[in-house]
N, C-alpha and C positions, 0 to 999 in steps of 0.2 A: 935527834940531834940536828939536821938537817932543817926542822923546822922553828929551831930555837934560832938555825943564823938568820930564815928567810922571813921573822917576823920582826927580828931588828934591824933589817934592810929596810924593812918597808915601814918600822917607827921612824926610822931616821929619815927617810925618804919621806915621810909623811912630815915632819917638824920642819924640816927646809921648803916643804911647799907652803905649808902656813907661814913662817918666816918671810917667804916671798913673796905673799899674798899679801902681808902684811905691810911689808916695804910698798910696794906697788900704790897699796889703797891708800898711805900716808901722801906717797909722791902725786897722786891724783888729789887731793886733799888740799896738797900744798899750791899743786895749778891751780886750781878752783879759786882759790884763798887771792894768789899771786893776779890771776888776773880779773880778778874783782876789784882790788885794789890799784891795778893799773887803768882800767876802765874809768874809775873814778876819780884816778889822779893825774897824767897825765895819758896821750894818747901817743908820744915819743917811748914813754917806759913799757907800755902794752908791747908797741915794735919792739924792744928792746929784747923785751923777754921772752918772745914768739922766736926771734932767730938765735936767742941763748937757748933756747928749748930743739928749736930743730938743729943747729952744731950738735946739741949733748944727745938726741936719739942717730943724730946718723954716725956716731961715734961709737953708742952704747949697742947700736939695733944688730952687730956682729953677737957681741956678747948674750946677749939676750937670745937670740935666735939658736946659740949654742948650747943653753941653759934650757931651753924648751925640747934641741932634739935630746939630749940628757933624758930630759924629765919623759920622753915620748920612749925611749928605748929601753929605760927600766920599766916602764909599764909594762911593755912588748913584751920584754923578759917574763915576767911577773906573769902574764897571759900563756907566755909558752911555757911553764914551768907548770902551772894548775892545770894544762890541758895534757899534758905528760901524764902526770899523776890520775888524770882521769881518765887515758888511753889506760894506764897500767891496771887501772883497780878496774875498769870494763876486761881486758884484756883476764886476769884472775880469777874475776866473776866467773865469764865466761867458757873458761878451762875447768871450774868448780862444776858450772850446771853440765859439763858434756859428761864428767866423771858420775854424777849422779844418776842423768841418764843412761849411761851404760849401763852402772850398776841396776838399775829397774829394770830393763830392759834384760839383761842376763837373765835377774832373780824370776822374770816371769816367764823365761824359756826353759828353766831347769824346770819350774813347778807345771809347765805343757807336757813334757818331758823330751822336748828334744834338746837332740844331739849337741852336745859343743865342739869348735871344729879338732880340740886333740881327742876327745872320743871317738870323733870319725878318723882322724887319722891312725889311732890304736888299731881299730878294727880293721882297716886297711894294712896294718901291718901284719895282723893276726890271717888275714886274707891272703896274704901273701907268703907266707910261712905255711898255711893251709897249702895252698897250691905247690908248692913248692915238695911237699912231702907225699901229696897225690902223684905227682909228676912220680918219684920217687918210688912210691908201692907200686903204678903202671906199668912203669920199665923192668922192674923186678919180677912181673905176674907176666910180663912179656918173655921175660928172657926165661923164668921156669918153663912156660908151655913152649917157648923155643926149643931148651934142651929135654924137656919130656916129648917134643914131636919127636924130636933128631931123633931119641935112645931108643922111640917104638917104630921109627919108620929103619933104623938099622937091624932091629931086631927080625922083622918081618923079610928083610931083604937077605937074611942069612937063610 
C-alpha cells in the first residue's frame, strides 16, 4: 500500500515538472521571439523589454527559487526513503544468511559429534548429583567404621 501512495507522489511530482519545463521553454521562446523582433524594430523597444524582463525576474526569482527548493526536498525525500528500504532489505538479508549459518554450522557439529552447550551442561548436572551422592556413601562408610571401631575398641577394653 505504502508503495501505491509513493508512486503517485512522484507521477504527480513528475507532471508539474514537465508542466514547468514546459512553461519555462515557452517563456524562452517568447524572449527569443520578443527580442528578435525588437532588435529589428526599434532599439528603444529592445530597452524597453530588457528592464520589463529584469522588473518581472527580480519579482518572480523569490518564487522560483522556492519552487526549485520544493522540487530539491522531495527529491531528498525520495532518496532517503529508497535508501531506508534498502538499509531494511540488507538489514533482513543479513539476519537470514547468519540464521542459515548457524544452522550449518550446528548441523556439522552434531554429525562431528560434539557436544552442544545443554549436553554439556546436563552432564554437569549429572556430575554434580554424582558427587553429591559420593560425598554421601563416604560419610556413611566413615561413620560405620567410626562406630564399628568405637564397638571393638570398647569391647577389648572391657
Amino acid at each position: 500500500m505504502a508503495t501505491k501512495k509513493r508512486s503517485r507522489r512522484t507521477k504527480s511530482t513528475t507532471g508539474a515538472q514537465e508542466r514547468l519545463l514546459g512553461v519555462v521553454h515557452q517563456i524562452w521562446l517568447a524572449g527569443l521571439g520578443a527580442a528578435s523582433k525588437a532588435s529589428r524594430g526599434a532599439p528603444q523597444l529592445l530597452e524597453e523589454l530588457v528592464s520589463e524582463g529584469a522588473r518581472v525576474q527580480a519579482s518572480n526569482r523569490g518564487a522560483a527559487e522556492k519552487a526549485l527548493r520544493g522540487l530539491v526536498k522531495t527529491v531528498q525525500s525520495s532518496i532517503n526513503e529508497r535508501i531506508e528500504q534498502a538499509r531494511g532489505q540488507a538489514s533482513d538479508t543479513l539476519e537470514s544468511l547468519e540464521k542459515i549459518f548457524q544452522t550449518r554450522v550446528h548441523r556439522a557439529l552434531t554429525q562431528l559429534g560434539v557436544p552442544s552447550a545443554d549436553d554439556i551442561e546436563a552432564l554437569g548436572r549429572r556430575v554434580d548429583t554424582l558427587t553429591v551422592s559420593v560425598n554421601r556413601l563416604a560419610g556413611a562408610r566413615r561413620r560405620a567404621r567410626g562406630d564399628g571401631h568405637k564397638a571393638a575398641g570398647a569391647t577389648a577394653a572391657h
